[in-house]
Each structure stands twice: as structure tokens, then as C-alpha cells.
KOLGU-413226 format. One record per residue (C-alpha): residue number from 0; x, y, z. Coordinates in nm, 2 decimals, padded with zeros to 4 digits. Last residue first. Layout:
<site><seq>NUM</seq><x>X</x><y>Y</y><z>Z</z></site>
...
***
This chain:
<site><seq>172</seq><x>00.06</x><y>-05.12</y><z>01.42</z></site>
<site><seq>171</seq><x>00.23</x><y>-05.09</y><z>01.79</z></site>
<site><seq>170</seq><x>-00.07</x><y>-04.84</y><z>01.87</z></site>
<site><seq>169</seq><x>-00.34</x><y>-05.12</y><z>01.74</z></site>
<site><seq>168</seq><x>-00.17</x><y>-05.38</y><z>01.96</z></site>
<site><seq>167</seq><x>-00.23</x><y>-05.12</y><z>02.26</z></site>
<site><seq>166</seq><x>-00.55</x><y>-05.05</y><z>02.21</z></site>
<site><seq>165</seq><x>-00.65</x><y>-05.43</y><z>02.12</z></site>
<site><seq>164</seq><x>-00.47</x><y>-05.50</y><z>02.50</z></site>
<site><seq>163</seq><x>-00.66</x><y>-05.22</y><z>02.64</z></site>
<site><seq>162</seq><x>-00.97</x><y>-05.36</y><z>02.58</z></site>
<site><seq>161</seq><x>-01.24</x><y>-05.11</y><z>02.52</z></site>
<site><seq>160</seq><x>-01.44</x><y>-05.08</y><z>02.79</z></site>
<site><seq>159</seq><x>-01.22</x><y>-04.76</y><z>02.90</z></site>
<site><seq>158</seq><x>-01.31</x><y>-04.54</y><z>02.58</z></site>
<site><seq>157</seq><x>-01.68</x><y>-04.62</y><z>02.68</z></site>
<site><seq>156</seq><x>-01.71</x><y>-04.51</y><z>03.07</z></site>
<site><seq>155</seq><x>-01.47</x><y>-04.22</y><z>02.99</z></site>
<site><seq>154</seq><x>-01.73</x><y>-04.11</y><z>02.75</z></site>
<site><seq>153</seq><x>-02.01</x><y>-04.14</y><z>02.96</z></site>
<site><seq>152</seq><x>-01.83</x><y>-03.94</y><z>03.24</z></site>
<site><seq>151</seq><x>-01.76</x><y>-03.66</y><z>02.96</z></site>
<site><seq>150</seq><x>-02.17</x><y>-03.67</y><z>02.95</z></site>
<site><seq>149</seq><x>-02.20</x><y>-03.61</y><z>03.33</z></site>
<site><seq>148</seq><x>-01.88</x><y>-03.36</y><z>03.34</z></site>
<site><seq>147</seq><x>-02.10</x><y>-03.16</y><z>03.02</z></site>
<site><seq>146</seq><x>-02.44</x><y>-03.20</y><z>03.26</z></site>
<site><seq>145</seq><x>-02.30</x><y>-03.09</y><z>03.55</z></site>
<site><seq>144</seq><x>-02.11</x><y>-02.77</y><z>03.37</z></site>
<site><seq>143</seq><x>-02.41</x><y>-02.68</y><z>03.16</z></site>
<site><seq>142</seq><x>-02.65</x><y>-02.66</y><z>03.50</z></site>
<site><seq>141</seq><x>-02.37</x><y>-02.46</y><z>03.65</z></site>
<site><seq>140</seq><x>-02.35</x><y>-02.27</y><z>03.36</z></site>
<site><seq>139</seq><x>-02.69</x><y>-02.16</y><z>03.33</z></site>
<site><seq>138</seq><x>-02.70</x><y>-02.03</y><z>03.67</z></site>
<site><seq>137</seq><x>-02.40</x><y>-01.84</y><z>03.62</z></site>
<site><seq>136</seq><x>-02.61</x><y>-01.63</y><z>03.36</z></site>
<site><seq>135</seq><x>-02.64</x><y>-01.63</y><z>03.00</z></site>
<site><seq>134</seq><x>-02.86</x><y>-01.32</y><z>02.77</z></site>
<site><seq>133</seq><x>-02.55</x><y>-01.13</y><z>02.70</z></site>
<site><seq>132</seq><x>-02.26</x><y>-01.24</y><z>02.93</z></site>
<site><seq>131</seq><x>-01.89</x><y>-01.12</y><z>02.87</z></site>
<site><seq>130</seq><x>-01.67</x><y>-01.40</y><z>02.91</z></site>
<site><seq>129</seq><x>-01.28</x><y>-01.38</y><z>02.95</z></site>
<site><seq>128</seq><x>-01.33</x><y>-01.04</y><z>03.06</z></site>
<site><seq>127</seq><x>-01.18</x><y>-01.08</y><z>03.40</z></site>
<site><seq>126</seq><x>-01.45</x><y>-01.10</y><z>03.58</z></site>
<site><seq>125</seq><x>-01.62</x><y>-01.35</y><z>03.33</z></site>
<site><seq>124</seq><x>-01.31</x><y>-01.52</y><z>03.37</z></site>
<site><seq>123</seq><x>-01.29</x><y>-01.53</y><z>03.76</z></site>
<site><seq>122</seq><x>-01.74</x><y>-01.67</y><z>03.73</z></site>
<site><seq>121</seq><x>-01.57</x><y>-01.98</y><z>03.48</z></site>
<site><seq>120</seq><x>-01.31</x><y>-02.05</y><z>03.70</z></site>
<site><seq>119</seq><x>-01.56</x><y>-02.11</y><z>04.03</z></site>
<site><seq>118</seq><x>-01.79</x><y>-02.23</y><z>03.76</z></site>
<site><seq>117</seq><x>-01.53</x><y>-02.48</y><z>03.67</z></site>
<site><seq>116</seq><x>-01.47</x><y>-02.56</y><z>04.04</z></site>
<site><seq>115</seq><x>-01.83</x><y>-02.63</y><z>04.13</z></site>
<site><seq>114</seq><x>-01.87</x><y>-02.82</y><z>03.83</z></site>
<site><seq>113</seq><x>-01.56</x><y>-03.02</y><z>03.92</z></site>
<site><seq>112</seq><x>-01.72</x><y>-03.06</y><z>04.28</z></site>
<site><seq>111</seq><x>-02.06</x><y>-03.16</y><z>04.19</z></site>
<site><seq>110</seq><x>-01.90</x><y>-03.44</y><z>03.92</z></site>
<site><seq>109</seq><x>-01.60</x><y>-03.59</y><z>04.17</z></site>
<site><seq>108</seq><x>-01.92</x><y>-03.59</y><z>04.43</z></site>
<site><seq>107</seq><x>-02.13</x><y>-03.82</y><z>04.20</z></site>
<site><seq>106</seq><x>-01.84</x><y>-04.03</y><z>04.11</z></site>
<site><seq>105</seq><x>-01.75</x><y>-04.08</y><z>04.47</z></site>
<site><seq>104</seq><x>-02.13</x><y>-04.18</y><z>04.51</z></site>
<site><seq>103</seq><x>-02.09</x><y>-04.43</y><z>04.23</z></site>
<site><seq>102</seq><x>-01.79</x><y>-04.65</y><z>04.28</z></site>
<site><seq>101</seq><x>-01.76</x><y>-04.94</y><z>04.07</z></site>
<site><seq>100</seq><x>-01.68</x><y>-04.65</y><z>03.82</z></site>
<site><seq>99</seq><x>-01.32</x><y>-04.62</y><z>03.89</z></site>
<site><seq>98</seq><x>-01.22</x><y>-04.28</y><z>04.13</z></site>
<site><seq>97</seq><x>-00.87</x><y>-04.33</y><z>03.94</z></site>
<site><seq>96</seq><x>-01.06</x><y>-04.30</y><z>03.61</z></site>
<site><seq>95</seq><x>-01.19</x><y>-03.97</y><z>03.75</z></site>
<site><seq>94</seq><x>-00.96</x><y>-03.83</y><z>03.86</z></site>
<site><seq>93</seq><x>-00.80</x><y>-03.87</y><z>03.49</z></site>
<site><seq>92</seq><x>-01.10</x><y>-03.81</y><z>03.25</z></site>
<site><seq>91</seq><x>-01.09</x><y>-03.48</y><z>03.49</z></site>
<site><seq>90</seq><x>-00.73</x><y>-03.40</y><z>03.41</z></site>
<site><seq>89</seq><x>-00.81</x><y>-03.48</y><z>03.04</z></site>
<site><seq>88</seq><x>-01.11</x><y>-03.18</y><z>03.02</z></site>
<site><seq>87</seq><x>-00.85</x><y>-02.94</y><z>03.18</z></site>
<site><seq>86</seq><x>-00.58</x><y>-03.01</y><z>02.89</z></site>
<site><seq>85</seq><x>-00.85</x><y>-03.05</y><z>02.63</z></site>
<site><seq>84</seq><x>-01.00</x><y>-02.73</y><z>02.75</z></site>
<site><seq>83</seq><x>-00.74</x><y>-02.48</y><z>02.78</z></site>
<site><seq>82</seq><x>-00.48</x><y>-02.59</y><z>02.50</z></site>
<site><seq>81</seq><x>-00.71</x><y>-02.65</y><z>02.15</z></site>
<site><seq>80</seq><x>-01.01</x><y>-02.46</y><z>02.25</z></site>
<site><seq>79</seq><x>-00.88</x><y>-02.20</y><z>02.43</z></site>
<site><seq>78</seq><x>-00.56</x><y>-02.11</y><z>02.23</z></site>
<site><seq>77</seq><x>-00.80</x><y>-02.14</y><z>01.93</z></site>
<site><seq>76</seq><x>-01.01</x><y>-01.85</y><z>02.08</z></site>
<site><seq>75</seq><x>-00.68</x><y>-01.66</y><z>02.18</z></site>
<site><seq>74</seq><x>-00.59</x><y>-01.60</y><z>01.81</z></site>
<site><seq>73</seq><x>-00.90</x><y>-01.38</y><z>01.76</z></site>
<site><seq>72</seq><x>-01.26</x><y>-01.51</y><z>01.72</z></site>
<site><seq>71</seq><x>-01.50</x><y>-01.18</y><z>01.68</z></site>
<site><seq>70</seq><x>-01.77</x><y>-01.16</y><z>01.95</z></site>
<site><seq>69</seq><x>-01.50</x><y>-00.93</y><z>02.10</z></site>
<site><seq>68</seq><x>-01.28</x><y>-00.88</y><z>02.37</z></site>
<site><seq>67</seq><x>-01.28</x><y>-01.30</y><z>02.51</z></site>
<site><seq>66</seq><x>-01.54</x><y>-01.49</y><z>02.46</z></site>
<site><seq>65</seq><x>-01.89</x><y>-01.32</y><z>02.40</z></site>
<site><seq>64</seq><x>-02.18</x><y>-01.46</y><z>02.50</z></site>
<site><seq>63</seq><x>-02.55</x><y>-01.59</y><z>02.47</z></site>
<site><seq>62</seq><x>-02.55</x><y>-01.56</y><z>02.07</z></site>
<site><seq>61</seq><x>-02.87</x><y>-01.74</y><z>01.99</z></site>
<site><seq>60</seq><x>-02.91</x><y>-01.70</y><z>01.63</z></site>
<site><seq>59</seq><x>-02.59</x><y>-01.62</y><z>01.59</z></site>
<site><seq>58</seq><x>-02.29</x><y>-01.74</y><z>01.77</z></site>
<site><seq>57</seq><x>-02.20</x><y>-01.81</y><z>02.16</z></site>
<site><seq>56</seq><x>-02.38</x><y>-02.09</y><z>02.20</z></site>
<site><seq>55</seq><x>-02.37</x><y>-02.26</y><z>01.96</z></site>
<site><seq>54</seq><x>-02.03</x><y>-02.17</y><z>01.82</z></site>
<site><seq>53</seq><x>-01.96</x><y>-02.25</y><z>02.19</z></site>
<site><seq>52</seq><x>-02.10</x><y>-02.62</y><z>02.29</z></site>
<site><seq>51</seq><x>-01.95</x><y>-02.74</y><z>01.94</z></site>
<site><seq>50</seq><x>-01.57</x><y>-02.56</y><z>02.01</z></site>
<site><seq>49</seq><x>-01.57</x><y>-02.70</y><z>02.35</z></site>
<site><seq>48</seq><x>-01.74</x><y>-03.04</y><z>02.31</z></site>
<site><seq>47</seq><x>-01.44</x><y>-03.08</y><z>02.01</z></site>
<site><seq>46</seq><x>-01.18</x><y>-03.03</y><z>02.21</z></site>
<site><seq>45</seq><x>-01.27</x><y>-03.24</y><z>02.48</z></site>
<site><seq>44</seq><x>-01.36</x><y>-03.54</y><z>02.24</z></site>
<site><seq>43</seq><x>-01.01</x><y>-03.46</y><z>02.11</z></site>
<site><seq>42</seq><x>-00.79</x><y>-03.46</y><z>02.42</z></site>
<site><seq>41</seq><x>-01.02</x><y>-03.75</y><z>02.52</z></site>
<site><seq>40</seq><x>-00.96</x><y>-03.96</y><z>02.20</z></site>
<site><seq>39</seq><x>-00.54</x><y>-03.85</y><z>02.16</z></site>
<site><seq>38</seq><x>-00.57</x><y>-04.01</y><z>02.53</z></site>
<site><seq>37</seq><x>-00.71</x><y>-04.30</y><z>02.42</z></site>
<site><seq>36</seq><x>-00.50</x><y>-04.34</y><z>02.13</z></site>
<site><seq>35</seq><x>-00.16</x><y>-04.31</y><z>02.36</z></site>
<site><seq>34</seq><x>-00.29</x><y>-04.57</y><z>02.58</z></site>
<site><seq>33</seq><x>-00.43</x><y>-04.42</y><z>02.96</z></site>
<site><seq>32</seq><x>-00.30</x><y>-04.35</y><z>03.30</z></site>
<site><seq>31</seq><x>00.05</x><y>-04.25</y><z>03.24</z></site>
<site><seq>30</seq><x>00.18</x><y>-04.05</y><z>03.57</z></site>
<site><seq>29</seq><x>00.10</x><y>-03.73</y><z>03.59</z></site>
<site><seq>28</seq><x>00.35</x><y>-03.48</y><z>03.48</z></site>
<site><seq>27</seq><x>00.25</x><y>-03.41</y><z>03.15</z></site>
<site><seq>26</seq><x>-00.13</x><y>-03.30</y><z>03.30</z></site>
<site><seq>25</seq><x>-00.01</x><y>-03.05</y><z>03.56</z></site>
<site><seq>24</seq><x>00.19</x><y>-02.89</y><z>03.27</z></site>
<site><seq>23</seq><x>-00.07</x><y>-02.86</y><z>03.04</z></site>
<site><seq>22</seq><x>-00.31</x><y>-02.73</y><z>03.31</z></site>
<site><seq>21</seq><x>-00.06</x><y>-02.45</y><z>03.42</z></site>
<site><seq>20</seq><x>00.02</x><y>-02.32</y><z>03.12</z></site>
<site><seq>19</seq><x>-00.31</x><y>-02.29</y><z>03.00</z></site>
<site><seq>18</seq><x>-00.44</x><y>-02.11</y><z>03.27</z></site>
<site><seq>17</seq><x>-00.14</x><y>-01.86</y><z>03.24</z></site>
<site><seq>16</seq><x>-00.26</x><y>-01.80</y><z>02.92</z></site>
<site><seq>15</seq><x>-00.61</x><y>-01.80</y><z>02.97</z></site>
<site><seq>14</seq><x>-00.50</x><y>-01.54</y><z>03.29</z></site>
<site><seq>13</seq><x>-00.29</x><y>-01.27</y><z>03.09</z></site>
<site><seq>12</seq><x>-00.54</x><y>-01.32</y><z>02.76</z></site>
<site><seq>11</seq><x>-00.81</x><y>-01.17</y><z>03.01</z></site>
<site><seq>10</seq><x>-00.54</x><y>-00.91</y><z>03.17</z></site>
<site><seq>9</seq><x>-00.43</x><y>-00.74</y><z>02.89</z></site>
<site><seq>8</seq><x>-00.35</x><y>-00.80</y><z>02.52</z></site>
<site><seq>7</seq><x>-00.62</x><y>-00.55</y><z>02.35</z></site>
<site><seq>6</seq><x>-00.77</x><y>-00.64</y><z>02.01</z></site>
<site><seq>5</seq><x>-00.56</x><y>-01.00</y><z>01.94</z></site>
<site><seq>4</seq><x>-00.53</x><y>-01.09</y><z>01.58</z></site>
<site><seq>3</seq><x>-00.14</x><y>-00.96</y><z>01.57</z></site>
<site><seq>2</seq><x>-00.05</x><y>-00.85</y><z>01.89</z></site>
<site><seq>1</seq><x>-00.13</x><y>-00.48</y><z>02.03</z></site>
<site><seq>0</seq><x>-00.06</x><y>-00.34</y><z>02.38</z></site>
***
């Protein structure tokens, strides 16, 4: 089946899709856990890590893999970067802010196991044509995923020392 700016629409653009659905609607239903700029921060910090981690990545001179049917961007590219990934990067800024950082080893297993699970989704993409490895392997990934969750971990860290009541004031203008 043809759609505008998409090659084939089958099962690949099926499961981001559905993917998307699902995380964006897991994420407006949990309760509010952050200011209205801090949130805006992490949906964009999310967003941008995606799009910066891929067009190197995935682009010439190293082009590692192909997202999606082509190594052309269609429309379901931007779905991904804006949708997919901020909505899954904010529900880990959010188990992870209930963890709280005055406890490390929970931290630590909140990082393994969200790696674990993004490679989990990551190795169901690249089955379903989501990804199509060139010179990248699993192996890579799971290396990529640890230290992506580690640095988004940093980030949490810093957007929470700022004082919420300045946040806050700075929302009310």
C-alpha cells in the first residue's frame, strides 16, 4: 500500500506506530512528576539525542544503518524522532526520578534493565524492518543503549537541581 513519502506501508510503520501510540498514552496518564518546562526539556533533550545519535550514525561517512525502507528519510523518520523517542525517553526520566538518586544500586539496575528492554525493542525492529544493519550489530547497541540511559541519567540529575520553586515562578511569567 502507498502513502505519500512512505515506500511500502506494512508491517515496520504497523509496529512504530503502534509503538508510538502506546508510549504517548502510557506517559499522559501518569501522574505529574515534573514542571511544565522540565518536561518540555526532557521531551526535547530526548528528541534531540535521537536525531544527533542517528544522522551520525546512520548517514554518510559512516552509515551503520538504515531506518526504516530506505536510507532515505520518509515521513515515518520524524514520527520516530519527535513521537517514539521523546515519549519512551520521558517514561525513563520518570522511573527514574521515582528511583531518586540517593539510591545508587537501584539506579544501576533501572539502567541494565532499560538497556536490556530497548535492545529487546530494538532487536523486534530490526526484525521487522525497522532497522536494517550494515556494518552495526546488537552488540553495539547494547553498549549505545547503557551509555545513552547513563548520560540521560546525568540530565535528569541536572534538570532536577534546579529549584523547582524558580521553575515554577518562571512558568507563571
Amino acid at each position: 500500500m502507498y502513502i505519500y513519502g512512505i515506500e511500502d506501508f506494512d508491517i515496520n510503520e504497523l509496529f512504530v506506530l503502534l509503538a508510538g501510540l502506546l508510549v504517548v498514552t502510557i506517559s499522559a496518564f501518569l501522574p505529574e512528576r515534573f514542571t511544565r518546562s522540565q518536561t518540555v526539556f526532557l521531551l526535547l533533550f530526548s528528541f534531540w539525542l535521537a536525531v544527533v545519535v542517528d544522522q551520525t550514525l546512520a548517514v554518510p561517512p559512516y552509515d551503520l544503518y538504515d531506518i526504516m525502507d530506505s536510507s532515505r528519510m520518509d515521513v515515518m523518520d520524524p514520527f520516530l524522532y519527535a513521537v517514539v523517542y521523546p515519549a519512551s525517553g520521558y517514561l525513563y526520566f520518570y522511573a527514574a526520578s521515582t528511583i531518586g538518586f540517593h539510591r545508587p544500586f537501584r539506579l544501576g539496575l533501572l539502567v541494565l534493565g532499560w538497556s536490556a528492554l530497548t535492545l529487546g525493542l530494538e532487536w523486534g525492529s530490526m526484525y521487522l524492518g525497522v532497522f536494517t544493519y550494515q556494518m552495526w550489530n546488537l552488540g553495539y547497541s547494547a553498549l549505545s543503549h547503557i551509555f545513552i540511559h547513563l548520560l540521560k541519567l546525568r540530565v535528569l540529575r541536572y534538570v532536577a537541581s534546579q529549584p523547582r520553586k524558580a521553575a515554577l515562578q518562571a512558568e507563571k511569567g
